[in-house]
C-alpha positions in Angstrom: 83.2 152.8 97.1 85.5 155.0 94.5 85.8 153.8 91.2 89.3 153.1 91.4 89.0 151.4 94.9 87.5 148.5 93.2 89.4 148.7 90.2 92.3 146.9 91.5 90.8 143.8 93.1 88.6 143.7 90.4 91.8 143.3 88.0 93.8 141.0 90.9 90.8 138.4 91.3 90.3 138.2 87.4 94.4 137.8 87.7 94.1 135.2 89.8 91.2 132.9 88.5 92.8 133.2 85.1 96.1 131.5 86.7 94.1 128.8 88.9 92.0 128.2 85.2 95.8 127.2 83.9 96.8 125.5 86.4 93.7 123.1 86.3 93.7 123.0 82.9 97.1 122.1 82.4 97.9 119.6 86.2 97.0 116.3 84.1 99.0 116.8 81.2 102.5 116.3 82.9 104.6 116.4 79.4 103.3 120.1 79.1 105.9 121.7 80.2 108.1 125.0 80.0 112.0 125.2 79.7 114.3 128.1 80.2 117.9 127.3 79.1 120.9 130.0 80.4 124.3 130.2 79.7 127.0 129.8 82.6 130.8 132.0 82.8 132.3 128.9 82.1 130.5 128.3 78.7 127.5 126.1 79.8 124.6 125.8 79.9 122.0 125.9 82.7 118.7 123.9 81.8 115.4 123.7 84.0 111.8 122.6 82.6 108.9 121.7 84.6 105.1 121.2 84.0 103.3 124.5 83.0 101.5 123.4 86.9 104.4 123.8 88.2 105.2 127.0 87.0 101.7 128.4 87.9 101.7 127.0 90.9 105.1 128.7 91.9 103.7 132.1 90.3 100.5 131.9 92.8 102.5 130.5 95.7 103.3 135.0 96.7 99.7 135.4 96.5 99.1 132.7 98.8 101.2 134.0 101.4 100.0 137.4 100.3 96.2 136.4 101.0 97.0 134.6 104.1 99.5 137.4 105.8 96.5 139.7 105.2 94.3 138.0 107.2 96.3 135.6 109.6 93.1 134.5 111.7 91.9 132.5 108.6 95.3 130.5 107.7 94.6 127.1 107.1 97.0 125.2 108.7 98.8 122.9 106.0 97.4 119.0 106.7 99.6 116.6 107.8 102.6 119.0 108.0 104.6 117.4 110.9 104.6 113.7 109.0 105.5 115.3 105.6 108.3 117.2 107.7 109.5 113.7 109.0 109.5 112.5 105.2 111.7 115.6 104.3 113.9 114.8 107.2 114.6 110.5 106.4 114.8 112.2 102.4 117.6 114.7 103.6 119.3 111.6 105.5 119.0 109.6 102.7 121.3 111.8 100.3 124.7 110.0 102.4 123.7 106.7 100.7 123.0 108.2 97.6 125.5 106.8 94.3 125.4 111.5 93.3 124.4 113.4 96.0 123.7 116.0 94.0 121.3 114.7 91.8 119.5 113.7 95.3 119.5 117.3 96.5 118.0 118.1 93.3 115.7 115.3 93.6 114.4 116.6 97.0 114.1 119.9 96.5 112.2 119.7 93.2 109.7 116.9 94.2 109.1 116.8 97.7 109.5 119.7 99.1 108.4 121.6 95.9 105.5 119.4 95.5 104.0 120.1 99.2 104.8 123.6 99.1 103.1 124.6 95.7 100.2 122.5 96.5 99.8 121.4 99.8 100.7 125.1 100.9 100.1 127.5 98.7 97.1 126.5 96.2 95.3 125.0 99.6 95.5 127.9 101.1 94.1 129.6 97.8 91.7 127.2 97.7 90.5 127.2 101.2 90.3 131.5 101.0 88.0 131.7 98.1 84.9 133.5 98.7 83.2 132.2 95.7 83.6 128.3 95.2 81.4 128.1 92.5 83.3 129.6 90.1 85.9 127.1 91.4 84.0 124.4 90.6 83.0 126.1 87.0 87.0 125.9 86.5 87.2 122.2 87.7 84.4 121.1 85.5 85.7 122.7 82.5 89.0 121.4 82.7 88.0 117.7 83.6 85.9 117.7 80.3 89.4 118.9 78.6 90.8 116.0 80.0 88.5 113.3 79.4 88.0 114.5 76.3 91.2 113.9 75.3 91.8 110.8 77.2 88.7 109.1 75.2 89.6 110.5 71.9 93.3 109.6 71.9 91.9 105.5 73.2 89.6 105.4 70.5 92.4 106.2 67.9 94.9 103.8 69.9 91.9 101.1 69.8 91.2 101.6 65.7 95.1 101.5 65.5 94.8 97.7 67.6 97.2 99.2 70.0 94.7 98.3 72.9 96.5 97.8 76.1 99.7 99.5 75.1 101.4 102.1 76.8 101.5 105.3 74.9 102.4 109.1 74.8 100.7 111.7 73.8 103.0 114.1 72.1 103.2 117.4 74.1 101.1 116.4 76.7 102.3 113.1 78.8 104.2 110.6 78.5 101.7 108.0 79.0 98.2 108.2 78.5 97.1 106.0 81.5 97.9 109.1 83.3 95.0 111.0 82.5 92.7 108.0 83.6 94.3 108.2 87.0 94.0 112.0 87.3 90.5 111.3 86.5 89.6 108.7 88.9 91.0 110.9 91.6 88.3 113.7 90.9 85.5 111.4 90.7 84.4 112.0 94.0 84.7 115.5 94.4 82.3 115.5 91.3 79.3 113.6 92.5 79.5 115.7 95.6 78.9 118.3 93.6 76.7 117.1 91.3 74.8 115.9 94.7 75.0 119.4 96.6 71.9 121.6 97.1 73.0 124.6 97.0 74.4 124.8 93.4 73.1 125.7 90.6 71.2 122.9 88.2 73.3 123.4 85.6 76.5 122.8 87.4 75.4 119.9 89.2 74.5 118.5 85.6 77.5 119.6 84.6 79.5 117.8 87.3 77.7 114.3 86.4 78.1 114.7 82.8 82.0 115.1 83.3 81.9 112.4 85.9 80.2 110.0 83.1 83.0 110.8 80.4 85.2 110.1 82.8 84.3 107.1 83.5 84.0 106.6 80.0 87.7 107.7 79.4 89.0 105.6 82.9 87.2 102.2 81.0 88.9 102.7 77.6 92.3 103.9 79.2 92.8 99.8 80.3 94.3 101.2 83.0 93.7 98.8 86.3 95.4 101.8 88.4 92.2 104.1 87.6 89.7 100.9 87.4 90.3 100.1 90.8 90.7 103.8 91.8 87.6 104.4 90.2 85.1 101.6 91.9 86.8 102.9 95.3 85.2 106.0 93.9 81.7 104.4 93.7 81.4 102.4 96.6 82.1 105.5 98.3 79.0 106.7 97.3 76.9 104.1 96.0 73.6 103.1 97.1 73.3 107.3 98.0 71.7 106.6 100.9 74.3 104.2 102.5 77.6 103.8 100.9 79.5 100.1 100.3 82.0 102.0 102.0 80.1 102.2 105.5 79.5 98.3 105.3 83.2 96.9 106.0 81.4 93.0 106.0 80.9 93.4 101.9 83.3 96.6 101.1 86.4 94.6 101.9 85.1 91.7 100.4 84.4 93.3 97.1 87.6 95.5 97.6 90.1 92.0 97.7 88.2 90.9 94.6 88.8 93.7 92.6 92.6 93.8 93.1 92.4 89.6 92.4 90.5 90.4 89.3 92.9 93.0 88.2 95.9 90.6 88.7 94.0 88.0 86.5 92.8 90.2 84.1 96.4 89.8 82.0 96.2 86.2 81.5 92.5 85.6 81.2 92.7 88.2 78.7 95.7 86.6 77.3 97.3 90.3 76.7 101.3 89.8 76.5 101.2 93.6 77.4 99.9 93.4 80.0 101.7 90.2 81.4 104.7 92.2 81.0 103.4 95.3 83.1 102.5 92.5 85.5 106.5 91.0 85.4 107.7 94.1 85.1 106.0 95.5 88.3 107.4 92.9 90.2 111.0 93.6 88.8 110.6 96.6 90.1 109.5 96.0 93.1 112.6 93.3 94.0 114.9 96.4 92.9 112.8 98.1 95.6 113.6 95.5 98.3 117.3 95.8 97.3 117.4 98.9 97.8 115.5 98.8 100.7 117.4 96.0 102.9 120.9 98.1 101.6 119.7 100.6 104.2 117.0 100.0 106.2 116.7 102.8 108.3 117.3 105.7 105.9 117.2 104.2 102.6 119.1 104.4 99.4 118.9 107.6 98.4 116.2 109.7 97.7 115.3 110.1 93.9 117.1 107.3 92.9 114.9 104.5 92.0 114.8 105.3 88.5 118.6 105.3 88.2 118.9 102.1 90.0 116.6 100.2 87.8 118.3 101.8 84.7 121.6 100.5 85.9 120.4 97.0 86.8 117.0 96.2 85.3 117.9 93.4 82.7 114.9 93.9 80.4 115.3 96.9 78.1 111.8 98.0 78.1 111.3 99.1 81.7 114.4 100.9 82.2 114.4 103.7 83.7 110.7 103.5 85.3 110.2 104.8 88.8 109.0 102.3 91.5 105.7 101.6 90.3 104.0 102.5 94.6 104.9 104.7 97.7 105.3 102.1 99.6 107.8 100.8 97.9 109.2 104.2 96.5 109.4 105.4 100.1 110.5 102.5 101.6 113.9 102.1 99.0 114.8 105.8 98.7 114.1 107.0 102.5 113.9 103.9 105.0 111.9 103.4 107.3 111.9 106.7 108.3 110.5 107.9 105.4 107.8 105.1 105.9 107.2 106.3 109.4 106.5 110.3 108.2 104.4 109.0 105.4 102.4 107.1 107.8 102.4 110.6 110.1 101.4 112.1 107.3 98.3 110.4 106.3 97.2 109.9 109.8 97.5 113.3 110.2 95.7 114.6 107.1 93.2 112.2 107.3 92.0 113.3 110.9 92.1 116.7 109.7 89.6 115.7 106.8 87.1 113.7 109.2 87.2 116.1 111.4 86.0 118.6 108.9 83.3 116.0 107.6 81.6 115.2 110.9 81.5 119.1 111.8 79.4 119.4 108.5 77.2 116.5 109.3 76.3 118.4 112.3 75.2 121.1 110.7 73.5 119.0 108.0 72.1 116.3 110.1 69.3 116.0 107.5 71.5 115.0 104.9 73.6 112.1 105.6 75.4 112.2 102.3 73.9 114.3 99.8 75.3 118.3 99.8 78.2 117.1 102.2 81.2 118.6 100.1 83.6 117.6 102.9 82.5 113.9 102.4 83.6 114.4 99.2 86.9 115.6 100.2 87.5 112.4 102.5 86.5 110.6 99.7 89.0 112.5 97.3 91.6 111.8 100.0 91.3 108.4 100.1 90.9 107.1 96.6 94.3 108.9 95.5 96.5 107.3 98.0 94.9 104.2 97.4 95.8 104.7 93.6 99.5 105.6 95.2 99.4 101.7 96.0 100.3 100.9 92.4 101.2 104.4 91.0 104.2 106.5 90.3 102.2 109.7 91.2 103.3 110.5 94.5 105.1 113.7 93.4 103.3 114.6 90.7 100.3 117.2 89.8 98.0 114.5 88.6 97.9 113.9 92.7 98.5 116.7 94.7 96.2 119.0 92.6 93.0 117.0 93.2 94.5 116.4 96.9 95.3 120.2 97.3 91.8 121.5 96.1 90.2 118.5 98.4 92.5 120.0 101.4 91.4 123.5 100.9 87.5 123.1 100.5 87.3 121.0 103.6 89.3 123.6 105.6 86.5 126.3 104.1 84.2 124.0 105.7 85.5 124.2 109.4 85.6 128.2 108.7 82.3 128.8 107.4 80.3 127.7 110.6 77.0 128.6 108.8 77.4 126.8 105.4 75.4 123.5 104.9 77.2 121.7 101.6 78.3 125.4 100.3 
């Protein structure tokens, strides 16, 4: 081959890895952001800001297409598109019932539908067309350890400061730090797949477990019962290796009501007035939900407009303005029961599409019930994220969809590489 020839992809893969190394490096901290501010005929001023994600994520989204135009008989097909299309659907219905349309429309078209296309499209697809995962993974790693790193220094400074249990931001890089302990307990199980499968280097499999430990680390400090619970979902996944918790329903859901008992405990044995008044102020929440919800049943309140609601009505100063604190309850208030019925679609749908990919590499790896099995961890990814959307305000935001994209888009490499065993 010329020179020249391989010049250019040479430049447009280093291109592209550099961007994907931003975007991982940057998904968790949501208060990173960029801002572009323009002024209007009339004398105004036109303002837009979004995570630096975001913005990398809508750079990549032409070379998605791009790679995917060029070589249609490998397209991925998006998981769960026809549910998430329903979603859209009771959303765009929901805008009549909305107290400003507008801000609705906004709403819609920069969370939702933004949201699944970036991700769920385009960095899936980029994802799922990588011919060299490993340096994937290399990217992953390195920007998890960013993450806990910073997660575990900034509680050890809140915890010599005696701020324990409080909610705090971390200038310039979220709004609240429990964040980063639910980003984190959404990777977990994509790491110890890694760290598990065979065919990777030693290095990076140590590498994958040492991140998984400081996470772990970071998740207990955070005092965050979102990422707690997310985080033993994580382990009786996998734990014992050679038969999860998971696979044993008779003392999974046994141990699975206990820990959601223990975490609604945990504030008054604890005696923590903080977190007593996460605890009441999750519940005023979600009766503003049910307001909201039994308003309009069928299409909801409007779209977007949870956080305005509670803003308008909340009678305690310190949770106004807070989004519905579950997508259940978010859904269900801002887009019916029609947008409960597409999010249902949705996660049936995307879930087959993960097991499916899962028992074709068991197949092929009939050795190895666990161990190697990337697409296991994938399910497993899949799963302990929207169980965190239970109690969590993340349904739109990169601290989910990023971990959910990258989950989508290896398991779909799976079903294409017919030869791979944990690759």
């Amino acid at each position: 081959m010329p020179f020249r020839s391989r010049v250019g992809p040479t430049i447009a893969t280093a291109l592209l890895l550099a961007a994907l190394a931003v975007l991982y490096a940057t998904h968790a901290f949501i208060g990173l952001e960029g801002s572009l501010r323009l002024p209007l005929p009339g004398g105004g001023i036109w303002f837009a800001n979004a995570p630096v994600s975001d913005i990398v994520a809508l750079i990549l989204l032409p070379v998605a297409l791009l790679r995917v135009w060029r070589d249609p008989d490998h397209r991925p097909e998006p998981p769960g598109w026809p549910g998430w299309m329903c979603l859209l659907g009771a959303s765009l219905l929901s805008i009549s019932h909305a107290a400003d349309p507008a801000q609705a429309t906004h709403y819609l078209l920069r969370k939702p539908v933004l949201s699944y296309l970036l991700y769920g499209v385009g960095l899936m697809w980029i994802v799922a067309t990588l011919r060299r995962r490993w340096i994937l993974q290399v990217i992953v790693i390195s920007s998890l350890s960013l993450v806990a790193s910073v997660s575990v220094l900034t509680s050890i400074m809140r915890i010599q400061s005696g701020d324990i249990v409080e909610i705090q931001a971390i200038a310039g890089l979220t709004p609240n730090h429990k964040t980063l302990a639910v980003c984190l307990a959404g990777w977990l199980p994509l790491l110890w797949s890694w760290a598990r499968q065979r065919s990777s280097s030693q290095t990076l499999r140590h590498a994958a477990m040492t991140v998984s430990l400081v996470s772990l680390l970071a998740i207990l400090l955070s005092m965050s019962r979102t990422a707690w619970l997310g985080s033993g979902l994580a382990a009786a996944l996998f734990l014992p290796a050679d038969r999860p918790l998971a696979w044993r329903p008779r003392r999974f859901i046994p141990a699975a009501l206990l820990s959601v008992a223990m975490a609604w405990i945990a504030p008054v044995a604890t005696h923590s007035a903080t977190m007593i008044d996460a605890t009441r102020s999750r519940q005023e929440l979600n009766g503003r939900a049910w307001e909201m919800f039994a308003a309009h049943p069928l299409t909801g309140s409007g779209i977007g407009t949870s956080t305005s609601v509670q803003a308008g009505a909340a009678p305690y100063q310190d949770i106004k303005g807070v989004d519905a604190h579950g997508a259940i309850q978010k859904v269900a208030s801002e887009a019916g029961l029609l947008g409960l019925l597409g999010l249902a679609w949705f996660l049936t749908g995307a879930g087959r599409t993960l097991i499916k990919s899962w028992r074709i590499e068991q197949r092929r790896c009939p050795d190895q019930p666990l161990a190697s099995l990337q697409s296991y961890g994938c399910l497993a990814t899949f799963a302990v994220l929207h169980a965190q959307l239970l109690l969590s305000t993340e349904l739109f935001s990169p601290t989910h969809w990023v971990p959910l994209a990258t989950a989508w888009g290896l398991s779909q490499a799976v079903v294409k590489n017919e030869d791979s065993c944990g690759s």
